[in-house]
N, CA, C and O atoms as a Tinker XYZ file with bonds, in Angstrom:
   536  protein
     1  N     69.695000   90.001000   83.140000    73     2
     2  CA    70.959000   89.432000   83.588000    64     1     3
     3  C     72.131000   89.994000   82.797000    63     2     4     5
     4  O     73.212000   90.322000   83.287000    81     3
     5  N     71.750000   90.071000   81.374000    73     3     6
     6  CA    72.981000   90.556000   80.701000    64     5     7
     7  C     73.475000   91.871000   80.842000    63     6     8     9
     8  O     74.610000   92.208000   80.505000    81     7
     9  N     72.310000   92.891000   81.523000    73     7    10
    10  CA    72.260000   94.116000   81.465000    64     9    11
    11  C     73.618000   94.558000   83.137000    63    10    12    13
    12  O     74.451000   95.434000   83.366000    81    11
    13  N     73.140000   93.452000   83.797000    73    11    14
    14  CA    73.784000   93.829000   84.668000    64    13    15
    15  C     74.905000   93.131000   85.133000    63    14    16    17
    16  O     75.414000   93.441000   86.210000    81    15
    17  N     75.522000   91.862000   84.167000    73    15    18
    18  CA    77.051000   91.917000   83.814000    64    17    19
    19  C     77.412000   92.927000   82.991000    63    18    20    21
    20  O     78.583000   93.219000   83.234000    81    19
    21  N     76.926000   93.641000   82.074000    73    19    22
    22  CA    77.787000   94.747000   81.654000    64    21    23
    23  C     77.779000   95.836000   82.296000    63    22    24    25
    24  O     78.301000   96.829000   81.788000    81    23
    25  N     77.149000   95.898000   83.628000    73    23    26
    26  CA    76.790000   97.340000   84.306000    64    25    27
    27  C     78.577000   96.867000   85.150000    63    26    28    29
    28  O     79.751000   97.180000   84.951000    81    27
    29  N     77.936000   96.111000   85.964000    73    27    30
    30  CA    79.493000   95.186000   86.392000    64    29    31
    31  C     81.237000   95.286000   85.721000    63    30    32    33
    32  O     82.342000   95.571000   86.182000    81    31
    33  N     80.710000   94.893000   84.477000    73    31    34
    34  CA    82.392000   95.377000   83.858000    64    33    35
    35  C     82.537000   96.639000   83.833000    63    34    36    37
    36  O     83.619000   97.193000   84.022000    81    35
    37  N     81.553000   97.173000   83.616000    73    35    38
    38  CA    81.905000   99.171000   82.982000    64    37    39
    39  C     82.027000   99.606000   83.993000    63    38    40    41
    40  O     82.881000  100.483000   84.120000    81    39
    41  N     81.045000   99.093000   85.438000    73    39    42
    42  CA    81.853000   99.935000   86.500000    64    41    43
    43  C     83.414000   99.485000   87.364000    63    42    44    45
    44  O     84.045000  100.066000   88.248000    81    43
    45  N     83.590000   98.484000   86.796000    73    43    46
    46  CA    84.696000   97.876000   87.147000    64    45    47
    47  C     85.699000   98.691000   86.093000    63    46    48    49
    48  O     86.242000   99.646000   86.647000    81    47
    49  N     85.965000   98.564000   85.062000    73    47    50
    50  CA    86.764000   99.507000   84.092000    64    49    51
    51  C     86.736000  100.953000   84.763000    63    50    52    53
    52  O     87.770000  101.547000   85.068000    81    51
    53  N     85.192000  101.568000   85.004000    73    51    54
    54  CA    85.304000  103.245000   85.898000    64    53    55
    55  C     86.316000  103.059000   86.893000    63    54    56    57
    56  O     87.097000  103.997000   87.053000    81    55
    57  N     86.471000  101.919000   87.669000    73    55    58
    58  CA    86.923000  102.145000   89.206000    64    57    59
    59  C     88.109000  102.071000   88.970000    63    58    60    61
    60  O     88.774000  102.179000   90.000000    81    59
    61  N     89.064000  101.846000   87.496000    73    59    62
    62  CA    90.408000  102.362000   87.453000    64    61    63
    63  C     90.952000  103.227000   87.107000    63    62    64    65
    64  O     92.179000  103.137000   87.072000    81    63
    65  N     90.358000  104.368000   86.725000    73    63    66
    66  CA    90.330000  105.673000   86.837000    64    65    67
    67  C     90.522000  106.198000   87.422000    63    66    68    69
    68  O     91.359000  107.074000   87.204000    81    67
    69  N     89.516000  106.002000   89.359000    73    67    70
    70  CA    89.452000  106.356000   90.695000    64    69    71
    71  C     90.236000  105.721000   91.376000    63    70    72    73
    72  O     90.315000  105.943000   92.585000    81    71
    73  N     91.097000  104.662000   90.684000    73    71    74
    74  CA    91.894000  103.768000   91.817000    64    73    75
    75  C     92.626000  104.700000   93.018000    63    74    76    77
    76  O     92.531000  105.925000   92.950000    81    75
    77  N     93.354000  104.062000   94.107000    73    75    78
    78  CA    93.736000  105.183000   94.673000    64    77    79
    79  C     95.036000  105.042000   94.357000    63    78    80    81
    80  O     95.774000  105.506000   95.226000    81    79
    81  N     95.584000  104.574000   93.437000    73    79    82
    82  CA    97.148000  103.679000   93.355000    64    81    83
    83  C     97.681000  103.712000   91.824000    63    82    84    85
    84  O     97.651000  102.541000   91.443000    81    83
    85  N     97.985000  104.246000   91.156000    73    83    86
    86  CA    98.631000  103.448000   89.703000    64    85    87
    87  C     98.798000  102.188000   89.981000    63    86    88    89
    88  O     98.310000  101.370000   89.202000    81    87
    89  N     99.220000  101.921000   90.665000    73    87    90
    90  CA    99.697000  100.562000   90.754000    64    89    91
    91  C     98.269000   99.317000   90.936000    63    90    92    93
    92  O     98.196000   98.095000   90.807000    81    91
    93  N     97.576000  100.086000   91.187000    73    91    94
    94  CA    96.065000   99.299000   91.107000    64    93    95
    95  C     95.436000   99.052000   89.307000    63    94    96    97
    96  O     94.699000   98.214000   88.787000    81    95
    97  N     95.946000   99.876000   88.957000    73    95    98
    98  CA    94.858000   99.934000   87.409000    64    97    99
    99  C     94.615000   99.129000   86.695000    63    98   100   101
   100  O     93.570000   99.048000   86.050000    81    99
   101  N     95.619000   98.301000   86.664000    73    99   102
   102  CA    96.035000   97.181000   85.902000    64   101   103
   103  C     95.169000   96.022000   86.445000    63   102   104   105
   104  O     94.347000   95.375000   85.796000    81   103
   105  N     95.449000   95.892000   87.566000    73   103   106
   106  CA    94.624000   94.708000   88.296000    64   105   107
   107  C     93.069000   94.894000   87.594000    63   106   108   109
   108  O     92.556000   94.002000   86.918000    81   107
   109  N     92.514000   96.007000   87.832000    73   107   110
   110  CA    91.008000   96.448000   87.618000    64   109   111
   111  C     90.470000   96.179000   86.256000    63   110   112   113
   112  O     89.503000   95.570000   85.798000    81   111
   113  N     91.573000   96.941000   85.737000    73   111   114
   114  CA    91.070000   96.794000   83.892000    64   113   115
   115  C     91.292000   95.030000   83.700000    63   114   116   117
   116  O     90.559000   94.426000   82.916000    81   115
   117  N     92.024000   94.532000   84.242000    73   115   118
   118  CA    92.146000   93.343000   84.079000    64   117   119
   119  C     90.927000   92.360000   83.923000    63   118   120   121
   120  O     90.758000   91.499000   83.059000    81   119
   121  N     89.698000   92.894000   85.537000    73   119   122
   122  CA    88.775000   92.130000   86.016000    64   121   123
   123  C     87.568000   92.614000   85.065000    63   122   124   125
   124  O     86.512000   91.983000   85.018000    81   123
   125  N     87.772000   93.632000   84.406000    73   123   126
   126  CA    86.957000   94.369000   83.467000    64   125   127
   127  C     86.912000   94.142000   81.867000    63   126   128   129
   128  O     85.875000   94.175000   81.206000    81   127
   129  N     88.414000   93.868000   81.271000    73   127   130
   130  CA    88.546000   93.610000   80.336000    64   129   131
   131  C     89.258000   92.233000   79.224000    63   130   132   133
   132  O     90.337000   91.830000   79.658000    81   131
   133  N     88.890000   91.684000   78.209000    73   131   134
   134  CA    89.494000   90.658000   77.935000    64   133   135
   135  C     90.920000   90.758000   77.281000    63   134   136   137
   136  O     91.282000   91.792000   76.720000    81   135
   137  N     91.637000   89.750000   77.366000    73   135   138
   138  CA    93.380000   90.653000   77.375000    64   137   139
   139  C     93.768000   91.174000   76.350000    63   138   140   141
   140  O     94.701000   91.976000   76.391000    81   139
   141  N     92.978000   90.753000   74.858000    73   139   142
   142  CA    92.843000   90.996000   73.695000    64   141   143
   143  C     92.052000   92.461000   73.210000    63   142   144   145
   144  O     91.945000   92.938000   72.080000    81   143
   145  N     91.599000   92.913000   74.394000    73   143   146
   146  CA    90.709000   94.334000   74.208000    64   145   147
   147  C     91.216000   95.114000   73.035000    63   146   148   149
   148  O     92.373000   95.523000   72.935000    81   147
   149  N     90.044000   95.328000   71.954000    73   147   150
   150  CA    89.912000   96.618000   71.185000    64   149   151
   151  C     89.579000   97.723000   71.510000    63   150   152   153
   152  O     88.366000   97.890000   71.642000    81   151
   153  N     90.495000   98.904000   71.767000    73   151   154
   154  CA    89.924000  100.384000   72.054000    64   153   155
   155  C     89.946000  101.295000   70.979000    63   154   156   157
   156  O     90.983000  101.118000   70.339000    81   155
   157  N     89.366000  102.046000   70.582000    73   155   158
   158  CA    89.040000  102.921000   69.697000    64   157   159
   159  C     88.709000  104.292000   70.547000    63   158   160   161
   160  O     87.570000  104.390000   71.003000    81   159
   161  N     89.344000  105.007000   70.705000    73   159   162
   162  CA    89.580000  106.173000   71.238000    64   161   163
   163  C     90.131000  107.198000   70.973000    63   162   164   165
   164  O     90.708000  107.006000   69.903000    81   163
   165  N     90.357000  108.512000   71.425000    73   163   166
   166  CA    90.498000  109.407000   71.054000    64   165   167
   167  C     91.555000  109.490000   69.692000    63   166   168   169
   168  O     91.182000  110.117000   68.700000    81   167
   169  N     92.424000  109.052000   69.709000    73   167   170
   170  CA    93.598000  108.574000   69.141000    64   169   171
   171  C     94.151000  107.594000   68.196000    63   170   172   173
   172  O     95.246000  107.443000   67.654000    81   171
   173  N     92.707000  106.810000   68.179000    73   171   174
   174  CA    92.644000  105.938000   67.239000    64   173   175
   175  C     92.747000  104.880000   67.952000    63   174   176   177
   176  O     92.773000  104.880000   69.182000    81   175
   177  N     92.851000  103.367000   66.844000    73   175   178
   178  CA    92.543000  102.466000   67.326000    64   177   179
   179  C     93.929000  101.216000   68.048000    63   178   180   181
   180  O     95.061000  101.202000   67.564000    81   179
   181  N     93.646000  100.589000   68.842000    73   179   182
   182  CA    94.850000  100.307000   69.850000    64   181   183
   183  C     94.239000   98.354000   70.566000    63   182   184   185
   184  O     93.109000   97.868000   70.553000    81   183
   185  N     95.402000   97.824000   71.020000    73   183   186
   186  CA    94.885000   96.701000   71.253000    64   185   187
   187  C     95.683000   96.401000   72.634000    63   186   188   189
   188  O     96.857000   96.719000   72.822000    81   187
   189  N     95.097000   95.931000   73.294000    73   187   190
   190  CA    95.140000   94.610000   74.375000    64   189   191
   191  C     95.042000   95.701000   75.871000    63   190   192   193
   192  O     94.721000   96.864000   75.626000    81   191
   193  N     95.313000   95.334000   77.377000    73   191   194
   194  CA    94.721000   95.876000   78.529000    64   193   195
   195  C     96.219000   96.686000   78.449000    63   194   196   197
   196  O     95.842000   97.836000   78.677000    81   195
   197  N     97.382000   96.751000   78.301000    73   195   198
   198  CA    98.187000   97.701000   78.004000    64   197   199
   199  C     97.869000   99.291000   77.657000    63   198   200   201
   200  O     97.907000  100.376000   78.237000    81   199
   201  N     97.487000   98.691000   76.187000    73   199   202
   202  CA    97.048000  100.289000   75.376000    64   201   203
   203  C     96.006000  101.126000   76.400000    63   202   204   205
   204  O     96.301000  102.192000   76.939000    81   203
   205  N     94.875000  100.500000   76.535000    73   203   206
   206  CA    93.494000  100.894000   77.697000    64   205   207
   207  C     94.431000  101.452000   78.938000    63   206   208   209
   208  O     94.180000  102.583000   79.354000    81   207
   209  N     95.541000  100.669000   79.564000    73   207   210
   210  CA    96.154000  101.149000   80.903000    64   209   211
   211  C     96.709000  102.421000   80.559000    63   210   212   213
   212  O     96.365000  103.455000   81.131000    81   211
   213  N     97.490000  102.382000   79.716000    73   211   214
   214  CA    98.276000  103.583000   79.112000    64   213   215
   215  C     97.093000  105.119000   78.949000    63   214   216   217
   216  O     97.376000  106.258000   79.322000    81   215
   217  N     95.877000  104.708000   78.339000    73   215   218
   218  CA    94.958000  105.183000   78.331000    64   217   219
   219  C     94.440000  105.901000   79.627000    63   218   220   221
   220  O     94.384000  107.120000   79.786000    81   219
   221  N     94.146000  105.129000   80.343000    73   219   222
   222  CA    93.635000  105.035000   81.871000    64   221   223
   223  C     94.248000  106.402000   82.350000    63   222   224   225
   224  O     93.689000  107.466000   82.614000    81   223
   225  N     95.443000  106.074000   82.375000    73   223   226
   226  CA    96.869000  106.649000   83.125000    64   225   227
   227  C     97.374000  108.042000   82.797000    63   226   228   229
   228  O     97.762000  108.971000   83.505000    81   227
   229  N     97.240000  107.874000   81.468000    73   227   230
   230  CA    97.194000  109.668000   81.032000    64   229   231
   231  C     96.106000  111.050000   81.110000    63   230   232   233
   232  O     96.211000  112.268000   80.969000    81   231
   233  N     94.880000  109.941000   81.460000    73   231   234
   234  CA    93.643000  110.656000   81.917000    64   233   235
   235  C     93.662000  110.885000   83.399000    63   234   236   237
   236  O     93.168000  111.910000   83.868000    81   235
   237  N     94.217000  109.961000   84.156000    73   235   238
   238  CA    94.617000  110.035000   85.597000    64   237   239
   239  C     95.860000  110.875000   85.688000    63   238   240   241
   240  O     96.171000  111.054000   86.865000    81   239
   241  N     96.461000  111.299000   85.053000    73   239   242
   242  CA    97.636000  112.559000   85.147000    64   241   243
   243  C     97.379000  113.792000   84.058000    63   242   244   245
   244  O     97.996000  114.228000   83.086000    81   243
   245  N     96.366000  114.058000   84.615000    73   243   246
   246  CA    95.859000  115.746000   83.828000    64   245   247
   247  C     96.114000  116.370000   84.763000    63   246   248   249
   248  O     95.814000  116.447000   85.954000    81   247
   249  N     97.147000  117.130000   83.561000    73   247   250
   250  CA    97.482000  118.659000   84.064000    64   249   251
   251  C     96.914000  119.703000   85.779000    63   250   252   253
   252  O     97.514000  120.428000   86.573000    81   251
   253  N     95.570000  119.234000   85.647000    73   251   254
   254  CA    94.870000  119.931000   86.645000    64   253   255
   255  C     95.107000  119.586000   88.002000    63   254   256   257
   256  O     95.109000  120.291000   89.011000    81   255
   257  N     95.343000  118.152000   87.810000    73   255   258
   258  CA    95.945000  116.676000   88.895000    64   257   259
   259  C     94.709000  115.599000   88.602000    63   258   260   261
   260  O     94.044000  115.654000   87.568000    81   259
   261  N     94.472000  114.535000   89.733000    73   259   262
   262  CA    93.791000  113.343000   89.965000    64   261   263
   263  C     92.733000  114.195000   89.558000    63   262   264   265
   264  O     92.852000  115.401000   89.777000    81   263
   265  N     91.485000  113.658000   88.872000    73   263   266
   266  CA    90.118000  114.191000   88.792000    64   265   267
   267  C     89.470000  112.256000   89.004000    63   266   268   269
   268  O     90.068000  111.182000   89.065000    81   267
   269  N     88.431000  112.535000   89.041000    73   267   270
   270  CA    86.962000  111.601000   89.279000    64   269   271
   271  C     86.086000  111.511000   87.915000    63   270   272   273
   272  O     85.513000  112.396000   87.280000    81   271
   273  N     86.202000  110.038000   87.688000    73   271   274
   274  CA    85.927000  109.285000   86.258000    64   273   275
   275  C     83.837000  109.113000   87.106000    63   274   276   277
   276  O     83.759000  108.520000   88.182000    81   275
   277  N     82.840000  109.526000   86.629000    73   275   278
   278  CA    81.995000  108.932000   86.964000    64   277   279
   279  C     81.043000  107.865000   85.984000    63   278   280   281
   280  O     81.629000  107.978000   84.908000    81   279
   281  N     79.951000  106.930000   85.759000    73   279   282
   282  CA    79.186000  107.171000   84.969000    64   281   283
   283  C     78.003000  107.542000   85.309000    63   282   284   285
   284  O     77.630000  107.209000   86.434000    81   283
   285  N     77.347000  108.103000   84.694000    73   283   286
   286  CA    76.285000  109.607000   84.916000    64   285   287
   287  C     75.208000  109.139000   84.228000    63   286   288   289
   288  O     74.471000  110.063000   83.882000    81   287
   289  N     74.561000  107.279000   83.658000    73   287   290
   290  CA    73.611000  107.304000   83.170000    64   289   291
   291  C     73.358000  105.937000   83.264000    63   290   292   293
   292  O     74.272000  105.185000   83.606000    81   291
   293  N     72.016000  105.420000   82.956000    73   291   294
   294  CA    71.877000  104.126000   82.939000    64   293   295
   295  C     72.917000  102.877000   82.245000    63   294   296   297
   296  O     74.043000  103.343000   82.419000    81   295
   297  N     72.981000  102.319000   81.957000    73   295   298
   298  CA    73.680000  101.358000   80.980000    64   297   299
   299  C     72.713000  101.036000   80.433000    63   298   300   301
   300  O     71.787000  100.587000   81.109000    81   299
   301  N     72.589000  101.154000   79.002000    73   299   302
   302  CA    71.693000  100.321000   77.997000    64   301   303
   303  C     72.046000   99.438000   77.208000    63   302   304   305
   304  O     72.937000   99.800000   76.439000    81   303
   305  N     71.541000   97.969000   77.047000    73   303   306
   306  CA    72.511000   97.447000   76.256000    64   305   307
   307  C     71.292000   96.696000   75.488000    63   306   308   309
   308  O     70.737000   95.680000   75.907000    81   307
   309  N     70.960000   97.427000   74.208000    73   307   310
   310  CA    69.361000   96.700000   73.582000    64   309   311
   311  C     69.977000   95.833000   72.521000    63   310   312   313
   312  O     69.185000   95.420000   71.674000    81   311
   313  N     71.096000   95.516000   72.413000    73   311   314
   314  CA    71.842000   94.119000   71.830000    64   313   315
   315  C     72.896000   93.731000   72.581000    63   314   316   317
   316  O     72.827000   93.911000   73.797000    81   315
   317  N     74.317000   92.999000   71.881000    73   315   318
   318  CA    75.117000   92.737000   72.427000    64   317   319
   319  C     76.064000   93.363000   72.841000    63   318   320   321
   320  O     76.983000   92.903000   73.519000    81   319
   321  N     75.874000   94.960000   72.312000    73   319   322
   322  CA    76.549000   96.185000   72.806000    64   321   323
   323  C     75.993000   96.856000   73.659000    63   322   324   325
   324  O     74.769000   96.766000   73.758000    81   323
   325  N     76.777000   97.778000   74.578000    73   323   326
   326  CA    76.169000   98.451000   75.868000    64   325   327
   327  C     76.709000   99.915000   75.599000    63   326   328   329
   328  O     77.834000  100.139000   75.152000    81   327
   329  N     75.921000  100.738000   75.873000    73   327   330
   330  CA    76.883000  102.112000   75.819000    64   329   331
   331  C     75.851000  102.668000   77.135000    63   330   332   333
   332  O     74.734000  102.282000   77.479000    81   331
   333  N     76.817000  103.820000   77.731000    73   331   334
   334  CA    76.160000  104.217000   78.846000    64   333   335
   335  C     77.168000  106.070000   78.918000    63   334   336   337
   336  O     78.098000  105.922000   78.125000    81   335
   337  N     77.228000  107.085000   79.341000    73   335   338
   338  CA    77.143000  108.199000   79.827000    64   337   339
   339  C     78.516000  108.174000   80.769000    63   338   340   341
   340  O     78.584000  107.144000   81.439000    81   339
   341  N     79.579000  109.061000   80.948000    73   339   342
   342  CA    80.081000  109.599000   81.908000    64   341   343
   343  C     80.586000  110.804000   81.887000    63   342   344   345
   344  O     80.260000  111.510000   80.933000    81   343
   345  N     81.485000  111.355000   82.894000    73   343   346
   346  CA    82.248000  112.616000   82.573000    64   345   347
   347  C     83.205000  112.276000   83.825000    63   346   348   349
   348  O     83.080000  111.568000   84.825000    81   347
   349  N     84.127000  113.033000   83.356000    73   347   350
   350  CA    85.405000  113.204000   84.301000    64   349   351
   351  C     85.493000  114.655000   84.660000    63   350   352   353
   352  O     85.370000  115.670000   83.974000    81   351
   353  N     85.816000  114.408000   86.305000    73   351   354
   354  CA    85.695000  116.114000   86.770000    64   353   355
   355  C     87.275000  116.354000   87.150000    63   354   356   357
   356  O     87.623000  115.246000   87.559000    81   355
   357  N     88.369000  117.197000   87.224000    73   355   358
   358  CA    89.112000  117.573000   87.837000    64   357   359
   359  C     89.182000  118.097000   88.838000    63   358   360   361
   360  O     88.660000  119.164000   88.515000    81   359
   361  N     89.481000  118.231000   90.088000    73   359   362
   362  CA    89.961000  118.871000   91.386000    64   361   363
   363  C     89.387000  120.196000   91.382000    63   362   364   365
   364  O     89.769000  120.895000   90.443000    81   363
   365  N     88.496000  120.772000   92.256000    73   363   366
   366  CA    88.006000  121.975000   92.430000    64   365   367
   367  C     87.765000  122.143000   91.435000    63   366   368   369
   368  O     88.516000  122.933000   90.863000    81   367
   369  N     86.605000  121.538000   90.598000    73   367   370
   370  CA    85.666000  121.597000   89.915000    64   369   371
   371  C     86.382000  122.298000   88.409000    63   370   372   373
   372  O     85.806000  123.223000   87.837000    81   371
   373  N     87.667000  121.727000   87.897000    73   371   374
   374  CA    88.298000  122.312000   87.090000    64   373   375
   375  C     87.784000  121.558000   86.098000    63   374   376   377
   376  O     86.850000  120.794000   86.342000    81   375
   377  N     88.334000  121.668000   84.810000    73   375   378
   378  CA    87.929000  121.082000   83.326000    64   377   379
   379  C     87.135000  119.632000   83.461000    63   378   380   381
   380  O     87.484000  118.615000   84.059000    81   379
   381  N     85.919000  119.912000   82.675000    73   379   382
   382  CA    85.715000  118.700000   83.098000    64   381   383
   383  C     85.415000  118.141000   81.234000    63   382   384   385
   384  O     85.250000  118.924000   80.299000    81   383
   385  N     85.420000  116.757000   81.150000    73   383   386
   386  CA    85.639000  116.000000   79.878000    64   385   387
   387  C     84.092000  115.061000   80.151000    63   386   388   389
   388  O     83.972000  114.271000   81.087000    81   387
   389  N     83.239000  115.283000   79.357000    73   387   390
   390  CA    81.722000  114.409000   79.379000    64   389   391
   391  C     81.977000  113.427000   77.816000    63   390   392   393
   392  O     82.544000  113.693000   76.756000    81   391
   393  N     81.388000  112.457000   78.227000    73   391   394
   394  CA    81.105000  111.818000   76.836000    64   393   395
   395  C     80.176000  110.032000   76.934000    63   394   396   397
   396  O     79.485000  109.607000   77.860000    81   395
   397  N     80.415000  109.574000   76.044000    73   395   398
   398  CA    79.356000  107.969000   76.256000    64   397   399
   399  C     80.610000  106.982000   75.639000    63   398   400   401
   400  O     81.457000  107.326000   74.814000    81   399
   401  N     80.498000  105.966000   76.139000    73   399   402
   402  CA    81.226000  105.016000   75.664000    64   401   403
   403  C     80.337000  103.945000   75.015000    63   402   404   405
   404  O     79.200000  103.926000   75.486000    81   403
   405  N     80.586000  103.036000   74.030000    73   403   406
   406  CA    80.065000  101.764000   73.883000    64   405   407
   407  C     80.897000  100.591000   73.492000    63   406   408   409
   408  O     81.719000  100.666000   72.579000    81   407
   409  N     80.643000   99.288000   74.321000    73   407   410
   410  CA    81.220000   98.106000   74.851000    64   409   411
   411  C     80.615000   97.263000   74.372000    63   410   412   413
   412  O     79.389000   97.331000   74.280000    81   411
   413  N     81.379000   96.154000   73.902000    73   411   414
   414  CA    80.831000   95.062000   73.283000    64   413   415
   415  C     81.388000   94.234000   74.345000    63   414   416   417
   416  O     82.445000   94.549000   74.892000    81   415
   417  N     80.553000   92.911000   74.748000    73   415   418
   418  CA    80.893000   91.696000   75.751000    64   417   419
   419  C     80.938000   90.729000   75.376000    63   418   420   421
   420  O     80.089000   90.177000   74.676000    81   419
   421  N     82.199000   90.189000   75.853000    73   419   422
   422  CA    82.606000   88.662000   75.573000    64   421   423
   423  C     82.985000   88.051000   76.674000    63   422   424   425
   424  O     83.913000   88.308000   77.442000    81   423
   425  N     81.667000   86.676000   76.694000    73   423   426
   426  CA    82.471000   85.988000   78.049000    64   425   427
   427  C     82.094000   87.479000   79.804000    63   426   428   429
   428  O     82.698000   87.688000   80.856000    81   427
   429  N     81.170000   87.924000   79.331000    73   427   430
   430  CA    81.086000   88.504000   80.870000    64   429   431
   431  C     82.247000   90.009000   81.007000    63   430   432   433
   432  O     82.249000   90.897000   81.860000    81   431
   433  N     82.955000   89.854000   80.054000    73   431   434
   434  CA    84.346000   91.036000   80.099000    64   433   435
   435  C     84.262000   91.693000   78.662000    63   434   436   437
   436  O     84.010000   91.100000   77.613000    81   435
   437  N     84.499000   92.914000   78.812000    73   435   438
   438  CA    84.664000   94.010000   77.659000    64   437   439
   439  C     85.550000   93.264000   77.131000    63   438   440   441
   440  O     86.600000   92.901000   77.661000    81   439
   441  N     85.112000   92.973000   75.934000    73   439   442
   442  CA    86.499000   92.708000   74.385000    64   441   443
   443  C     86.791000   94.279000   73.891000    63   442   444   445
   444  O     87.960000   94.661000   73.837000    81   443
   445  N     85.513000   95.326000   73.474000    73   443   446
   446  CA    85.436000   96.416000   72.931000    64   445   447
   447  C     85.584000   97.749000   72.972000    63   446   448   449
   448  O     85.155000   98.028000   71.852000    81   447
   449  N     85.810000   98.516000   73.339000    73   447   450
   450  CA    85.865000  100.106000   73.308000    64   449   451
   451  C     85.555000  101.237000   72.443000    63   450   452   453
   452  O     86.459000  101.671000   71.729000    81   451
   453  N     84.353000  101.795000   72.407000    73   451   454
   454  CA    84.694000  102.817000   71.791000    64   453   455
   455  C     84.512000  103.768000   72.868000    63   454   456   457
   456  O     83.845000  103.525000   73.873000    81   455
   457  N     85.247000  105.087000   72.590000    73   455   458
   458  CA    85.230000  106.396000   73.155000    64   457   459
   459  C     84.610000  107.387000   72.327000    63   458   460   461
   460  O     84.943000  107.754000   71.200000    81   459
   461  N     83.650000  107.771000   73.058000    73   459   462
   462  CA    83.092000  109.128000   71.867000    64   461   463
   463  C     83.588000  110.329000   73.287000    63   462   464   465
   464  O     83.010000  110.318000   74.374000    81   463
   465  N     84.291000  110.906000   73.078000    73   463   466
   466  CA    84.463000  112.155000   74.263000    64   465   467
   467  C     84.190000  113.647000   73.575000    63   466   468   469
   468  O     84.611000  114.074000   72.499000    81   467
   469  N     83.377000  114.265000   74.523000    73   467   470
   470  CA    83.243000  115.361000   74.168000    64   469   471
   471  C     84.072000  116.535000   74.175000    63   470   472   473
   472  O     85.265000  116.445000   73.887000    81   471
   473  N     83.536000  117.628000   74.481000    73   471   474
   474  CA    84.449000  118.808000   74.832000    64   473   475
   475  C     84.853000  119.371000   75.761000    63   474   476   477
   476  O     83.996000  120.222000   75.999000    81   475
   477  N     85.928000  119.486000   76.739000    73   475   478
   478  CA    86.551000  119.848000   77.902000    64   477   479
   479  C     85.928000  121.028000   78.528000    63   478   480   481
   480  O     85.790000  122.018000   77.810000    81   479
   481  N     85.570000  121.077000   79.628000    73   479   482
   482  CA    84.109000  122.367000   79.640000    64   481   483
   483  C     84.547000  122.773000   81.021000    63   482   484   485
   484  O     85.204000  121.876000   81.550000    81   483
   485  N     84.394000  123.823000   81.759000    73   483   486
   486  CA    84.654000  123.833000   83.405000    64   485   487
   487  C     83.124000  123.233000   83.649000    63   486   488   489
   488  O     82.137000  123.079000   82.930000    81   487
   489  N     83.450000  122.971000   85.060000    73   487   490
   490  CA    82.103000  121.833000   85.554000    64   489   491
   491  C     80.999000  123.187000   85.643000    63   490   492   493
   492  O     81.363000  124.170000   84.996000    81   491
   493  N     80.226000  123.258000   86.085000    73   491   494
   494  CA    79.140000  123.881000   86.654000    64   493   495
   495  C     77.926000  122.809000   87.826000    63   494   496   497
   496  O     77.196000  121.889000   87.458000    81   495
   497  N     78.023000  123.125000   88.635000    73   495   498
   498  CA    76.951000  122.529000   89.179000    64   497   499
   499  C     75.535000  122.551000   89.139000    63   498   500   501
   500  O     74.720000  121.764000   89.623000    81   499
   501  N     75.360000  123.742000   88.380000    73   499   502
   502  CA    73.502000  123.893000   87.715000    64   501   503
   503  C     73.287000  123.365000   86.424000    63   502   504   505
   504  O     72.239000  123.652000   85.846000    81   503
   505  N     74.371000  122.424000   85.728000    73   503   506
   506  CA    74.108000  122.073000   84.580000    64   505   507
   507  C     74.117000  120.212000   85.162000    63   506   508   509
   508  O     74.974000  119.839000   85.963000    81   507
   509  N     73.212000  119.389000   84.692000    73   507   510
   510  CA    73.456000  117.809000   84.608000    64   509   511
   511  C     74.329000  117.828000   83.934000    63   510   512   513
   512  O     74.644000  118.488000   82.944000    81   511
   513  N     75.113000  116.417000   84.959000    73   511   514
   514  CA    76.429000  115.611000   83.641000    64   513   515
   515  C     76.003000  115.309000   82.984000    63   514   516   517
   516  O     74.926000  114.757000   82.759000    81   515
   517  N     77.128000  115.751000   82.303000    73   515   518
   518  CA    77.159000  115.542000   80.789000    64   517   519
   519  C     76.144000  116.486000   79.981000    63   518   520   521
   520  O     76.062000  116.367000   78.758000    81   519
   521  N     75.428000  117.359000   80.631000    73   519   522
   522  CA    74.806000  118.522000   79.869000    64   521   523
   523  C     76.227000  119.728000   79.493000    63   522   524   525
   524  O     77.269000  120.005000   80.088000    81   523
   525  N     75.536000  120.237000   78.106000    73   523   526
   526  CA    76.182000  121.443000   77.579000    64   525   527
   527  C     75.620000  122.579000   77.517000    63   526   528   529
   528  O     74.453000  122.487000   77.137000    81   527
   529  N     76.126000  124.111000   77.836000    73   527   530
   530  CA    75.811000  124.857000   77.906000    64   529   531
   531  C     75.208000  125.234000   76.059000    63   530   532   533
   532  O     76.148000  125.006000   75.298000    81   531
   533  N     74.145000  125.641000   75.415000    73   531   534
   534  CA    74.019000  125.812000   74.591000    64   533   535
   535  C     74.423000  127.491000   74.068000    63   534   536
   536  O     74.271000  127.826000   72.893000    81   535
């Protein structure tokens, strides 16, 4: 049960990434996150569904244009933290950004964030997400 309220928030947090709207993101991260949210991300560490939107929003305006937030792996959550797999692709298969996140849950909704992101790579389609060329 717990495994799949946090599958629930994280894909609810993904789907504001893909929104089709800025004007949607907010709503989403909302249903995803608690208003007090800790993110720890690229940039260091940041608080409440603001910072995360701001977040959201600058990843949704890369250079390349709109790209597609997926997650690319199970959700595991063998305590009260969950971390799970994604990557973000850009438009005609331009730069793409792989990495894992892990989420701590409170109350059914992400309190937590971390971002571990990897390295900006062009996609390939013979490699799995989130695989690296060695």
């Amino acid at each position: 049960m717990q495994e799949e309220t946090a599958r629930s928030a994280i894909d609810t947090f993904i789907s504001a990434f893909n929104a089709s709207h800025d004007s949607y993101v907010t709503a989403l991260l909302s249903q995803a996150l608690t208003s007090d949210v800790v993110f720890w991300g690229p940039l260091g560490r940041s608080e409440g569904i603001a910072a995360v939107e701001r977040f959201v929003l600058d990843i949704r305006r890369h250079p390349a244009g709109t790209g597609t937030m997926v997650r690319c792996s199970a959700v595991d959550m063998p305590d009260e933290w969950a971390r799970y797999q994604w990557v973000f692709t850009t438009p005609d298969g331009g730069p793409r950004l792989a990495g894992t996140d892990v989420v701590h849950l409170r109350r059914s909704l992400i309190d937590q964030v971390i971002v571990f992101a990897g390295e900006i790579e062009p996609s390939d389609d013979r490699e799995s997400p989130g695989s690296r060329p060695r």
